[in-house]
C-alpha positions as CSV (number, residue, x, y, z in Angstrom):
1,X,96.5,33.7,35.9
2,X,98.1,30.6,33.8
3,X,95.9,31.4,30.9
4,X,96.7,35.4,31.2
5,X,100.4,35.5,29.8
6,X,101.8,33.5,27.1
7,X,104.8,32.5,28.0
8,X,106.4,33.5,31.2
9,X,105.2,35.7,34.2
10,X,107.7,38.5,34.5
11,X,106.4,38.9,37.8
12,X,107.9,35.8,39.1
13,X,111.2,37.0,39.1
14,X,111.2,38.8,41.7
15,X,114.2,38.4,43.6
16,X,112.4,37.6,47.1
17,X,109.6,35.1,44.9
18,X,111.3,33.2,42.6
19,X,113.4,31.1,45.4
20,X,109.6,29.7,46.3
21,X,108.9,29.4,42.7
22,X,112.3,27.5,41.9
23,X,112.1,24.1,43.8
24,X,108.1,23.4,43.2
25,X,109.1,24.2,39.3
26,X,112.0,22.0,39.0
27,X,109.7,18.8,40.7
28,X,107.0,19.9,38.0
29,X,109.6,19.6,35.3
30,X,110.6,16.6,36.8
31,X,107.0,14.8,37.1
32,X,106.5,16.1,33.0
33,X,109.9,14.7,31.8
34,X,108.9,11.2,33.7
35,X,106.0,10.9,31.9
36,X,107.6,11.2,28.6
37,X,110.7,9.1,28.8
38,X,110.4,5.4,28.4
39,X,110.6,3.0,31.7
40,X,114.5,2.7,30.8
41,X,115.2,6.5,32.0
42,X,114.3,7.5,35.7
43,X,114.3,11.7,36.3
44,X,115.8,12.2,39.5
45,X,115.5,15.7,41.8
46,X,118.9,16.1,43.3
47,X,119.7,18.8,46.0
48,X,123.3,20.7,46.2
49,X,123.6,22.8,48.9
50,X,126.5,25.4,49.8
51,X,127.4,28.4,51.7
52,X,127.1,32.3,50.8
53,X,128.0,35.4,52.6
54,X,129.4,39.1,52.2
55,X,127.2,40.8,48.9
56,X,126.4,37.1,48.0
57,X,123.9,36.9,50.9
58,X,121.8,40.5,50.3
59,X,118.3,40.3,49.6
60,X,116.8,42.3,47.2
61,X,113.4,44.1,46.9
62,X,110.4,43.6,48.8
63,X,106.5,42.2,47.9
64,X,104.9,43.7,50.3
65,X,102.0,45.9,48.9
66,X,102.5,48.0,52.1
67,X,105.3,49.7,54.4
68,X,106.0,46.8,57.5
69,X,103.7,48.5,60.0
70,X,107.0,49.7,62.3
71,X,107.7,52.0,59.4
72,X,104.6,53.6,58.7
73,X,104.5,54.0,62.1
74,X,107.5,55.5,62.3
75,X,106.5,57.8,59.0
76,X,103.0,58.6,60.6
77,X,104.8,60.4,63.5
78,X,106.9,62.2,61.4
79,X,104.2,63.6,59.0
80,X,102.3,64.3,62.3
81,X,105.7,66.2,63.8
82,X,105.1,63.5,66.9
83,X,108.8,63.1,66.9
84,X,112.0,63.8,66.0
85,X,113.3,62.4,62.6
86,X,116.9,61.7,64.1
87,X,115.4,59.5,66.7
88,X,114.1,57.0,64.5
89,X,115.9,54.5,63.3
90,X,116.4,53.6,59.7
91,X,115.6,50.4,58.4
92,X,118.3,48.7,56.5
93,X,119.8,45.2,55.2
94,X,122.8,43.4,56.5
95,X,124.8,40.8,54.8
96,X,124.7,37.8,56.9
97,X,126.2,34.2,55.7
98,X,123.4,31.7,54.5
99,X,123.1,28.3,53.5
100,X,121.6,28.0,49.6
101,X,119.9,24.8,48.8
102,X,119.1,24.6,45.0
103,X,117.6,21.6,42.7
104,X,118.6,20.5,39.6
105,X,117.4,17.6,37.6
106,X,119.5,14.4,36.5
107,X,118.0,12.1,34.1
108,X,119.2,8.5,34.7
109,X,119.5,6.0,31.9
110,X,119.2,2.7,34.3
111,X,120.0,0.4,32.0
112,X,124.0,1.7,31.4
113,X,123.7,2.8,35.5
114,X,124.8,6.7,34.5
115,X,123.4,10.1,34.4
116,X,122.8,11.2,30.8
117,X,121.0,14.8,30.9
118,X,121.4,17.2,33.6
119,X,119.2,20.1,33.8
120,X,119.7,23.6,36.0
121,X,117.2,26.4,36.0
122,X,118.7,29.6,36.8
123,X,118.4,31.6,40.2
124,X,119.9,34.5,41.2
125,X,122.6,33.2,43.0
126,X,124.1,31.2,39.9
127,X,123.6,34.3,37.7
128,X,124.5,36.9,39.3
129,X,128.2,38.1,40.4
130,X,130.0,35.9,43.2
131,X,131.2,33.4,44.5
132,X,127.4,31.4,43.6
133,X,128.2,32.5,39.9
134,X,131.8,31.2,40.0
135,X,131.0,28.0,41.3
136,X,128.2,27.3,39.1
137,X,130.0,28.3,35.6
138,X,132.8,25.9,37.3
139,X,130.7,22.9,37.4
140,X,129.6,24.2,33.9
141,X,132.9,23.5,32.9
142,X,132.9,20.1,34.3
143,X,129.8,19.3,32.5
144,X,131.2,20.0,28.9
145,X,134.1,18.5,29.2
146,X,132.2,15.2,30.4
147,X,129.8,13.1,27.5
148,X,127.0,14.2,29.6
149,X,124.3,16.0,28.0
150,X,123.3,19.3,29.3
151,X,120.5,21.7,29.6
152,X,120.0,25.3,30.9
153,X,116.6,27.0,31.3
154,X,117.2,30.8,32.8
155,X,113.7,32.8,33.2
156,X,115.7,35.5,35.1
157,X,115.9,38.8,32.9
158,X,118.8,40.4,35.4
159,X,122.1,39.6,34.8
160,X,124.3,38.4,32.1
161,X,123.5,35.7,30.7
162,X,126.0,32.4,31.6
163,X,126.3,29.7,28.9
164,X,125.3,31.6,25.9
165,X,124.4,34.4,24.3
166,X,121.5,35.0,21.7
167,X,121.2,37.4,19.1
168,X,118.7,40.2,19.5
169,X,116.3,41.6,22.1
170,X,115.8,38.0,24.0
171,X,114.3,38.1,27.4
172,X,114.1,34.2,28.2
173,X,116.2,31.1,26.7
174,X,117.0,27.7,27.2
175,X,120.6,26.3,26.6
176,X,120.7,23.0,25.0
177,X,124.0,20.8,24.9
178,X,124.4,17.3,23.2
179,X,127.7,16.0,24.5
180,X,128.1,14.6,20.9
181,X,127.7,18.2,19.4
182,X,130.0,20.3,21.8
183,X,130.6,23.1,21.3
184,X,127.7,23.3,19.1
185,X,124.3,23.8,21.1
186,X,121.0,25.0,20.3
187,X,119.7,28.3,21.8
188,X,115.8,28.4,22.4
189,X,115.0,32.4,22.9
190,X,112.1,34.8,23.4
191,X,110.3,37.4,24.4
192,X,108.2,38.2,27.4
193,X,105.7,38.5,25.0
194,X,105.8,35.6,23.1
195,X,105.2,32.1,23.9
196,X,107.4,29.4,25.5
197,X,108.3,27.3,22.9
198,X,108.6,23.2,22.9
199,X,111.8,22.1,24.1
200,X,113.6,18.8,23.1
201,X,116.1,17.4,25.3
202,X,118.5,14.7,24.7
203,X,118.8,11.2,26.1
204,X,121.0,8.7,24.4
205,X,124.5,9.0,25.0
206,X,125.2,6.8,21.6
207,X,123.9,6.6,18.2
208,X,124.5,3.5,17.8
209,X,121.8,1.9,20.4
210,X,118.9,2.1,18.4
211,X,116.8,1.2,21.4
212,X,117.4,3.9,23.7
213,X,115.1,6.9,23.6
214,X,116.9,9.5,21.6
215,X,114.9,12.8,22.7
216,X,112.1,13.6,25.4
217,X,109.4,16.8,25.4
218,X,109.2,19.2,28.3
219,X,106.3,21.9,28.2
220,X,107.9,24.3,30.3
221,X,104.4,26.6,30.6
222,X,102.4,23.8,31.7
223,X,105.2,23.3,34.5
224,X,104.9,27.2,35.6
225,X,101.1,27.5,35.0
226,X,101.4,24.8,37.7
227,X,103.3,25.7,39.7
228,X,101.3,29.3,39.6
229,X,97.9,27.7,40.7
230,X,98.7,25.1,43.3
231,X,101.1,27.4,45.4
232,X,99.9,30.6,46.8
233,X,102.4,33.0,45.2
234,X,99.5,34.8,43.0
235,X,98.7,36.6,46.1
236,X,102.1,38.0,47.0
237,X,102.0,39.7,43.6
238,X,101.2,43.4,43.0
239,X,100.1,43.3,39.5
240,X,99.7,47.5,40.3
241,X,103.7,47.9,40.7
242,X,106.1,47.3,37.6
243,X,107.4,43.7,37.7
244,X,111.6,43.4,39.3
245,X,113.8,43.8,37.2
246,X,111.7,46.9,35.0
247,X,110.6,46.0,31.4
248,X,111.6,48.2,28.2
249,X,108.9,50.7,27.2
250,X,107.5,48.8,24.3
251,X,107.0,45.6,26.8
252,X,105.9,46.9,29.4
253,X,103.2,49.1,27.6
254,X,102.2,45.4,26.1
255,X,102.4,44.5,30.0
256,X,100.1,47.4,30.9
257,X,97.4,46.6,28.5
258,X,97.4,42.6,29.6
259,X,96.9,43.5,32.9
260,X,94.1,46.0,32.1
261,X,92.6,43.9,30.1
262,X,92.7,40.5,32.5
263,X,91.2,43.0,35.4
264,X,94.2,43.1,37.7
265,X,95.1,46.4,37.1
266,X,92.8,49.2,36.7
267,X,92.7,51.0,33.3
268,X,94.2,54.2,32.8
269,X,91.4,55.3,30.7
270,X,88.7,54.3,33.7
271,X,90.7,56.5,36.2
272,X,91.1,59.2,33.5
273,X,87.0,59.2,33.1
274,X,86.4,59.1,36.4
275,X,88.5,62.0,37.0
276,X,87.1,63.8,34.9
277,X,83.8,62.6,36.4
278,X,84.8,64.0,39.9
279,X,85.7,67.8,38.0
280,X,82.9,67.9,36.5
281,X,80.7,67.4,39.8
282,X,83.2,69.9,41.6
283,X,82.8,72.5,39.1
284,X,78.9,72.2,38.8
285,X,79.2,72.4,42.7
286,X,81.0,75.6,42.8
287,X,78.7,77.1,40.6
288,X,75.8,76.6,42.5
């Protein structure tokens, strides 16, 4: 699967996957960025935890290739007339409060004893409307007005984006702020179709200590590809269904053809054939 899509999975977005996608990425950003600074920097995997409920708390979409088995039960009796649809109960969502624990990434320079980078990767909570949104854009605020340097990655297609905006039909992008440069920032964006490109992220706080590190690499597709093979997550994904949230037609037609053509999806030309396979052998049958 790594080696199947160029840049990012759009499949991974799915609202009930990408919270078990999120943590394992941001430690195998965090291992990447470590080998790549010099011994004066440690990359540090903090934890910030907070409370949701009401609309916040809903859980969207399903990745079940199959009805839970009450419900095709309950389905089976009624296509068999067993029972009486108005005695079955309908299965449904509540909102219910819940405790959100997200990671982030803060790059210490030990020498000066202070964080210099921080890094957030988007999940639904932070991009979506509410109360996680709100809080989020507020430490946002915090952050710019601070001579730290900062550094958003958002892989989630839903949503408005937070920090920035890009120009165009952009799908992916990566926010990111030198607290020298402010408000200037650079945008990173693409396609689903296109590759991830390299990222450079600050580190020195001054120009004028020539020996600190002054950027660091990050390969964010060798992080997700992975992330992708050592978790199990390849085989909670339907590659038959359209990927959460929907692509454009132009993408997902690209989509379509990947899959095809990497053997998780079957062809639309091989069904068509075999089809027309089956008519055939009915109407020779029926003229016999």
């Amino acid at each position: 699967m790594p080696d199947m899509f160029p840049g990012m999975n759009p499949y991974l977005e799915h609202p009930d996957l990408w919270p078990e996608i999120h943590p394992p990425l941001i430690s195998a950003l965090a291992r990447l960025l470590q080998e790549d600074v010099s011994e004066r920097y440690s990359v540090l995997v903090r934890q910030r935890v907070y409370r949701v409920s009401g609309e916040d708390s809903l859980v969207v979409g399903q990745l079940a290739h199959e009805q839970p088995n009450h419900i095709a039960k309950a389905n089976g009796s009624k296509a068999n007339g067993s029972s009486d649809s108005s005695s079955q109960p309908i299965p449904t969502y509540i909102a219910v409060p819940q405790t959100i624990k997200e990671d982030y990434i803060e790059i210490v320079d030990c020498q000066i004893g202070r964080t210099v980078t921080i890094i957030e990767v988007l999940t639904p909570q932070k991009k979506r409307p509410g109360r996680g949104r709100e809080s989020y854009e507020q430490r946002c605020e915090a952050i710019f007005g601070s001579d730290t340097h900062f550094v958003e990655i958002d892989l989630l297609r839903g949503w408005e984006p937070i920090s920035a905006y890009a120009p165009g039909n952009v799908d992916y992008r990566v926010l990111v702020s030198r607290s020298d440069q402010r408000p200037k920032a650079d945008l990173y964006a693409w396609q689903v179709n296109a590759p991830i490109p390299p990222l450079m992220l600050p580190l020195n706080c001054s120009q004028e200590d020539a020996d600190a590190q002054a950027y660091c690499t990050v390969d964010l597709k060798r992080a997700l590809d992975e992330v992708c093979i050592e978790s199990a997550c390849s085989s909670l994904i339907d590659y038959d269904r359209a990927p959460i949230p929907p692509l454009p037609p132009e993408a997902n037609q690209w989509l379509t053809t990947l899959l095809e053509q990497s053997g998780l999806r079957q062809s639309s030309q091989s069904t068509n054939l075999y089809d027309e396979e089956k008519l055939k052998q009915r109407s020779a049958y029926l003229q016999a």
